[in-house]
N, C-alpha and C positions, 0 to 999 in steps of 0.2 A: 157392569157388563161391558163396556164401553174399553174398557180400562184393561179388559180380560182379554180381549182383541187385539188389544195393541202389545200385546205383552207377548203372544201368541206368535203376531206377527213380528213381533224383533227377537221372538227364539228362532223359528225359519232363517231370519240373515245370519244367524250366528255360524264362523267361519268363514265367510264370503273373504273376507281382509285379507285372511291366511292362504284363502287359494290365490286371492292378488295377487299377493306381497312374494308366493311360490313362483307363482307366471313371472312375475317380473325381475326375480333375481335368474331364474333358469333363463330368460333373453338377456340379461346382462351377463352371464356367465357363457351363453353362448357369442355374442358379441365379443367377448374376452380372447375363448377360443379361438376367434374369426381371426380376429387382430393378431394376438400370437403368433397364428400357423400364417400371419401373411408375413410376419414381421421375420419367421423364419425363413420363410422363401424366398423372401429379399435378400437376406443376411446369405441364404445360398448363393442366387442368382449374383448378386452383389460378389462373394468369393470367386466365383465361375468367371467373373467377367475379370478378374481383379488378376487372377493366375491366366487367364487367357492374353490379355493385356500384356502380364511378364512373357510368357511364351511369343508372343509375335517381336516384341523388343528384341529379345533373342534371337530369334529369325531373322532380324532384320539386319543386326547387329553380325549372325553370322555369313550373310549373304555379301555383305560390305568388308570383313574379314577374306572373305574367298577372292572376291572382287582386288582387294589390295595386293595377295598374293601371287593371283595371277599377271597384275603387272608386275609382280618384281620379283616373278619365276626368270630363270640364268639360262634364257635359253642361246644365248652366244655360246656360253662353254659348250653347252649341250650338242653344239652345232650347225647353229644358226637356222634350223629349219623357219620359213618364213608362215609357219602355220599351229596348230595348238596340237599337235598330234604327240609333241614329246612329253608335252606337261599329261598329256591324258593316257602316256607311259606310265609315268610317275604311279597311277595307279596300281598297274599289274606289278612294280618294281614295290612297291608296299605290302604287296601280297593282299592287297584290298577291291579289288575289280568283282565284279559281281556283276549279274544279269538283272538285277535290281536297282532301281535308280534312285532307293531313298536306304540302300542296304548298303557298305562299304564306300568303294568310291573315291574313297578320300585320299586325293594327291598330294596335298600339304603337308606332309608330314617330317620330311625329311629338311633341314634348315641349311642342310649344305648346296642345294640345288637354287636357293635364293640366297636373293638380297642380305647382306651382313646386318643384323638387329629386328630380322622380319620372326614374329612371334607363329609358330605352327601353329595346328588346328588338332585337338585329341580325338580320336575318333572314336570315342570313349562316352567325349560330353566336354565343350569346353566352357569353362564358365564365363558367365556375363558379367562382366566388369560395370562396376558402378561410374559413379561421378564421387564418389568418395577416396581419400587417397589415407595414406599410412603415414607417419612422421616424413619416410624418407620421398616423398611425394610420390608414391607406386598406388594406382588404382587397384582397390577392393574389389574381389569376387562378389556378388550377391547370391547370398545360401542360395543352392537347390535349383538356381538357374544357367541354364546348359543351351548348346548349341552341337549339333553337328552339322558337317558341311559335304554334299556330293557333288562329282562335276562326273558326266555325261556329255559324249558328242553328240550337235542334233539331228539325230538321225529319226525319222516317222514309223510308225507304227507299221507290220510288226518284229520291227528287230527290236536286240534288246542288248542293252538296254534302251527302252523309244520312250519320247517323252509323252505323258498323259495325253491323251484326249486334240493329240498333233497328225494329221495322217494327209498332208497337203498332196493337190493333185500332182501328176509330171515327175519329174526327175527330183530329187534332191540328197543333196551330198553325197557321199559316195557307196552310202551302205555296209561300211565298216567301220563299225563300233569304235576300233582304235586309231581313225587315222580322220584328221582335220584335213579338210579339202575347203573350206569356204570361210577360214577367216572367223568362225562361231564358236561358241560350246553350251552350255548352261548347268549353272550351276542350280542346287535344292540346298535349302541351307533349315533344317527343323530346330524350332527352337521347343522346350521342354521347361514347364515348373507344376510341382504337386501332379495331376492326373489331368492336367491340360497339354495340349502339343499346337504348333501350327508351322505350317512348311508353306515357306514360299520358293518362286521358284524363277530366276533375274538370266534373263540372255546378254551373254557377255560377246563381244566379236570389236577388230580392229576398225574403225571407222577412219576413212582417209579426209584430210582436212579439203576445203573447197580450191578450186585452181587457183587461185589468186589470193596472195597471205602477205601481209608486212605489219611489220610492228608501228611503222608511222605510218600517215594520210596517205590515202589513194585515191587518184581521180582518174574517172573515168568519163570516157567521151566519144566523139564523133561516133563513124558508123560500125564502131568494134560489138564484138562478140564475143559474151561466154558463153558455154554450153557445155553440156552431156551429164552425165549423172550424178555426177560432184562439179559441174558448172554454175561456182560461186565463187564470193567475194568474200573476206574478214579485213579491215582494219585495227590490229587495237588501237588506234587512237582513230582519224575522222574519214570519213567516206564519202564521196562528192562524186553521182553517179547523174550527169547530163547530157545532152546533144540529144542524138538516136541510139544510144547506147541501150543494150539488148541484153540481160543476166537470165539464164533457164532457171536457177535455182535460186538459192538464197544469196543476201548483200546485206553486210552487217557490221556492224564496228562496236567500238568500245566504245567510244566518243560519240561525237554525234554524225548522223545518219543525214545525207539531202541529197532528195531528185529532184531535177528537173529538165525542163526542156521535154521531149517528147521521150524519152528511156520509158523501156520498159522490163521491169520486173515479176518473172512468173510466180518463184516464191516466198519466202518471209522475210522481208526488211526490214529495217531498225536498228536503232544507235541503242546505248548503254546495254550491250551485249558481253557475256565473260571473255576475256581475253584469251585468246591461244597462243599455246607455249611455242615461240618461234625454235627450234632446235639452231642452236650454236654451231653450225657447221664451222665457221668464224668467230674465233676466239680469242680474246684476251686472257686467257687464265695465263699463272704461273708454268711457267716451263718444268717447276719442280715444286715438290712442297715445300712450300713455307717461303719461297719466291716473289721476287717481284712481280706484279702486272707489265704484260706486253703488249706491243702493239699491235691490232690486229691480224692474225694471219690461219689459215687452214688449219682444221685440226691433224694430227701426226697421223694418228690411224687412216685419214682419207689420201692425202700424200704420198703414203707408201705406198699407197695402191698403182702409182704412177710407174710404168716400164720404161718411159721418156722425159728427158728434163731439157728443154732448152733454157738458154740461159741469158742474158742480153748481154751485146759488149758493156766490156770493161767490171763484169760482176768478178770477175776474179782478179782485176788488177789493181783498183781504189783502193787505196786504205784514206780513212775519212775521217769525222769527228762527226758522229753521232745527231742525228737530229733533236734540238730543243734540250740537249747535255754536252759536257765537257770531257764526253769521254770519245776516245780514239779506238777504231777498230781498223785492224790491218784486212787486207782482201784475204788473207789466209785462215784466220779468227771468223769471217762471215762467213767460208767455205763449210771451214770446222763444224759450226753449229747445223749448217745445213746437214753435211752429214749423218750429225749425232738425230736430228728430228725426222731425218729420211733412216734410219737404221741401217746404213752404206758402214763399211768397215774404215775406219780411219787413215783420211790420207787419200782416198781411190777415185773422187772427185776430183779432187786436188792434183793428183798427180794428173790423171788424166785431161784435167784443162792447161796445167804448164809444162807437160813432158812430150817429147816424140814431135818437135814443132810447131806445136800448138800458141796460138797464141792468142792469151786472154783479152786484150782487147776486142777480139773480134767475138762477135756472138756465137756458140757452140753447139752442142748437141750431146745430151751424155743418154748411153744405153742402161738400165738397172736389171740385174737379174738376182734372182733371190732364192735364199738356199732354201730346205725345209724345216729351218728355225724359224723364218723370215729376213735372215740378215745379209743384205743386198749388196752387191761388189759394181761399181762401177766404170763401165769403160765407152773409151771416147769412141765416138761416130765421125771420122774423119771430116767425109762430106754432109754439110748441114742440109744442104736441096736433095739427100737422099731418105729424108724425113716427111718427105711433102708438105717444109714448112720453109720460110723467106724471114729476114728479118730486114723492115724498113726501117729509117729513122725517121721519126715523128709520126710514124703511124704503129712501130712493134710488131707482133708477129701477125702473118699471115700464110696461108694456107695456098701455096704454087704447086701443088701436083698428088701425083700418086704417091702412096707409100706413109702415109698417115691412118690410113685405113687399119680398125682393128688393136690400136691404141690408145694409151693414157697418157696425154701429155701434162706435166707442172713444170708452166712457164713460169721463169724466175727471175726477176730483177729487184734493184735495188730498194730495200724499205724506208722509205721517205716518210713517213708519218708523226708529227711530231705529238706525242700522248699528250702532253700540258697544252696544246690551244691545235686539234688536230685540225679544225676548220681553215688554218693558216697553212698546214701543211702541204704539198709538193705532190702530185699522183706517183702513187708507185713505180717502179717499174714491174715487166714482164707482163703489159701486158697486151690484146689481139685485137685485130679487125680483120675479121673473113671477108672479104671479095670475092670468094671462089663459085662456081655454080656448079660443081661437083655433087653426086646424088643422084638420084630422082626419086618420085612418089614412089614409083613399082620401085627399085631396088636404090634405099637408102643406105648410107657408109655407117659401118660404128668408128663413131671417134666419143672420146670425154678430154675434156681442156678442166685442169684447175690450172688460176691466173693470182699471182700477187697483187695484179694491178685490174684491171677494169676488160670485158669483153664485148665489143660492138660488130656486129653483121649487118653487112650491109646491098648483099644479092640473094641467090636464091639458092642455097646449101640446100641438101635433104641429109639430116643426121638421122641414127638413134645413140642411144647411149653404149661405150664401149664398157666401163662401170658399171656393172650391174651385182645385183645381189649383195649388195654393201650391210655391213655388219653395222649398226650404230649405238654406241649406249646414250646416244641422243632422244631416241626413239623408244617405245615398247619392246619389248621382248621378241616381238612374233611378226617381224617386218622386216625384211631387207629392201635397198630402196636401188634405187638406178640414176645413177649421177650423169647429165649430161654436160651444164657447165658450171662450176662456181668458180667465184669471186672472192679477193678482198673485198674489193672494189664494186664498178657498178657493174650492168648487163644493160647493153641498146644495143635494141632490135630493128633496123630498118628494112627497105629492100622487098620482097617476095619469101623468106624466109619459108622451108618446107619440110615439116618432121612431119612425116605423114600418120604414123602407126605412135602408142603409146611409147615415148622417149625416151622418159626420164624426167629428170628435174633440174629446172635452173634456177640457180639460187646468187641472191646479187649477197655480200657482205653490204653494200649500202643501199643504193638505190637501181631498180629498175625502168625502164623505160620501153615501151613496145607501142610502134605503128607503123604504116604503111600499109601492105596488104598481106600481110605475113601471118603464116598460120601454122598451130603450135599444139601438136598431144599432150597434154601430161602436166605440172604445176608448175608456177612460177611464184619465188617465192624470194623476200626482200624482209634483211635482221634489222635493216635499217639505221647501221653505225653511221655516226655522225659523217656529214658532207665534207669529204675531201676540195679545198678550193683547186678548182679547174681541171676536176674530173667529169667525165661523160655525161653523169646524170645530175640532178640535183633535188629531183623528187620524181617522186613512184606515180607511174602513169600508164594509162592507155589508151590509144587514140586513134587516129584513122580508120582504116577499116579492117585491124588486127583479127583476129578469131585463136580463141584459146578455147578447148576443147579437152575435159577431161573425166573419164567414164572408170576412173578407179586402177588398180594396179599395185606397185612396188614402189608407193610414195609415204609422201609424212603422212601421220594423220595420228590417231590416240584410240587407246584400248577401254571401252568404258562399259555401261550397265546399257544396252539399248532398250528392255524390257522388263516389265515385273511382274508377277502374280501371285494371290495367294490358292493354294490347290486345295482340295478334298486329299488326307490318305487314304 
């Protein structure tokens, strides 16, 4: 009986195992499926992210592509506009303009409008270049990865093309699409792989360097002043900002950085700062290719620009032996050359300094007038004091009356510099000390002086610059600049000094020096060629109670990325 029960009761469990063993393979088989479908949604996600990734490198990649082009768009030939409105031609001249800002666009196309070796942009799709290269070491496309590039002026919402989600209050730019008025543009650069995209979008515009620039050490001192909206300082090398010295903006160097004393500082200081590229106005290059190195002196392109050359005695009468060489140069051979670097027709100098009475020892005056090639004829200005200009001894030119007004002069004497140990060498000649108090605030004179030798003021002149709109391939593309003095040599500024309105620029080839109570629009700026012994300056300063004030303009400065974003299309 006993026995019947239990038998009973173990046919009832029969099966139980089976509906287990069913439960537990359907939750492992479920558990399977989980894992699977996650492991493929990774594997998606993970793709997505992987061709999103390539898509922004390409954007990135073409946004830095547009950005190089645009500084080494040719806009001198083009015609020196000092703004981005020819390159943003370039469009309609592609037949690429469009009312859309992520549709056509694309300026870069043509390779004759740039830079010699600059690679265009296909508005097609260009591809992204690896880090991988070919035998002949030329970097490899990466399959299927593309870039296109658009440039748009910025102009707010709703003209068109406007950029996204920009609609700033008041006034800005000028409201036509094709015509740069403020120095800006922006570029969109979409990068593409598989069914991924991403577009960013980088404002490009000329940024002018801070008032006060040299390649070596600047100190600064007593109770001077920088100020206005690019009222700052760069050293590449050391920066020594003490006394009661007063900077609005930033003060920065490559070297090392020190305040002290009571200065004060409004914005970002610090040493081991990137170096800015001092522009070569003063030059040693070859006179030709393939040439020897020379000795310091103006480039040609700025030179020419000169209507007046005075000249110092005896520059046409010396023949000499060469500083720091064993070579002989007659006064006729020094004329010659100047000729050929001023593009004067041969001989017209020359004649004009030793013909019709003239006589070379004495200090001159030559008139340049230029055909519409540019090629300049020379003829002599009988009377030197009807130049508005004196020639001392031991002091060089200066500045005795009217009639200087509205002029370029390039003072010329002798080049003393000797290349192998120039620190030993002799100060050049041709060069100035203003004494004059000619000007005022309310109506200042235009004069521009380039000097061989060194320019020191020493009352209270009010210039601006008679040089203006100068073409440089020193410079970005999209800048003309306004010259008021350079130098081989140095620049000192003493006196009450008075340029009241934005000037121009003074630019020493060595060293600058500025104090007193003398005050200054516009930049000052030092290449910093080694110290001539027993020239004016011998290191780059400021001091007393100078004030240099500069709020932007037709100066140096560099064409960069000021902004960036990635956008929704």
């Amino acid at each position: 009986m006993h026995d019947r029960k239990v038998a009973e009761k173990r046919d009832g469990e029969r099966g139980a195992a089976l509906v287990l063993a069913l439960l537990m393979m359907t939750l492992l088989l479920a558990m399977t499926m989980g894992m699977s479908m996650t492991a493929v949604s990774e594997l998606g996600v993970s793709s997505t992210y992987a061709n999103q990734t390539l898509a922004f490198q390409a954007a990135e990649a073409g946004l830095y592509h547009g950005l190089s082009l645009v500084k080494n768009f040719d806009n001198h030939s083009a015609g020196g506009d000092p703004s981005f409105t020819k390159l943003l031609g370039e469009r309609t001249l592609n037949g690429t303009f469009n009312t859309s800002y992520l549709t056509g666009n694309n300026a870069f196309t043509d390779s004759t409008k740039f830079a010699a070796g600059c690679v265009m942009i296909n508005s097609s799709g260009q591809p992204l270049l690896s880090a991988t290269t070919d035998g002949l070491g030329n970097q490899l496309a990466v399959p299927g990865v593309t870039y296109k590039v658009h440039l748009v002026d910025d102009e707010k919402s709703p003209m068109a093309p406007s950029l996204p989600n920009f609609s700033p209050t008041g006034a800005w730019e000028d409201g036509d699409v094709n015509k740069d008025t403020n120095n800006r543009v922006v570029l969109y650069s979409t990068g593409s792989y598989a069914s991924s995209s991403v577009t960013l979008e980088g404002w490009v515009g000329f940024v002018p360097y801070p008032a006060l620039v040299a390649q070596d050490n600047i100190a600064i001192g007593g109770n001077s002043t920088i100020e206005g909206a690019y009222g700052g300082v760069h050293s590449n090398s050391n920066l020594d900002v003490g006394a009661s010295a007063y900077i609005q903006q930033t003060a920065t160097s490559s070297g090392t950085f020190t305040q002290g004393g009571s200065a004060q500082i409004d914005g970002f200081h610090a040493g081991g700062q990137p170096a800015l590229y001092i522009p070569k106005f003063v030059t040693q290059a070859p006179l030709t290719s393939g040439g020897p190195t020379t000795t310091p002196r103006i480039q040609d392109y700025i030179i020419r620009k000169a209507d007046r050359l005075l000249l110092d005695p005896d520059y046409a009468r010396t023949d000499r032996t060469l500083p720091g060489t064993s070579t002989t140069e007659t006064a006729q051979q020094r004329v010659n050359k100047l000729e050929a670097r001023l593009n004067v027709t041969t001989n017209s100098i020359w004649n004009a300094m030793t013909t019709g009475g003239a006589d070379p020892k004495n200090e001159q005056a030559i008139s340049i007038s230029r055909d519409s090639y540019g090629v300049g004829t020379a003829t002599a200005i009988s009377t030197v004091s009807t130049t508005g200009w004196k020639y001392t001894n031991g002091n060089g030119w200066d500045i005795a009356g009217s009639g200087f007004e509205n002029h370029t002069f390039y003072l010329v004497g002798l080049d003393n510099y000797n290349l192998a140990t120039p620190t030993s060498s002799n100060p050049n000649g041709g060069s100035a000390k203003i004494t004059t108090n000619l000007g005022t605030a309310a109506s200042p004179l235009n004069l521009s002086v380039l000097s061989t030798g060194s320019i020191e003021t020493t009352s209270n002149p009010s210039f601006v610059a008679n040089l203006t709109g100068l073409i440089t391939p020193e410079l970005p593309p999209f800048v003309n600049i306004n010259l008021l003095f350079i130098t081989v040599e140095d620049v000192k500024v003493r006196g009450d000094v008075d340029v009241p309105h934005f000037s121009g620029i003074i630019y020493a080839g060595e060293q600058f020096d500025l104090s007193g109570n003398g005050a200054f629009d516009g930049q000052v700026i030092g290449l910093s060629n080694k110290d001539v012994s027993g020239s004016l300056v011998s290191a780059n300063s400021v001091s007393g109670s100078f004030e240099l004030t500069f709020n932007g303009g037709q100066s140096v400065g560099t064409v960069k990325l000021m902004s960036w974003r990635q956008i929704k299309q």
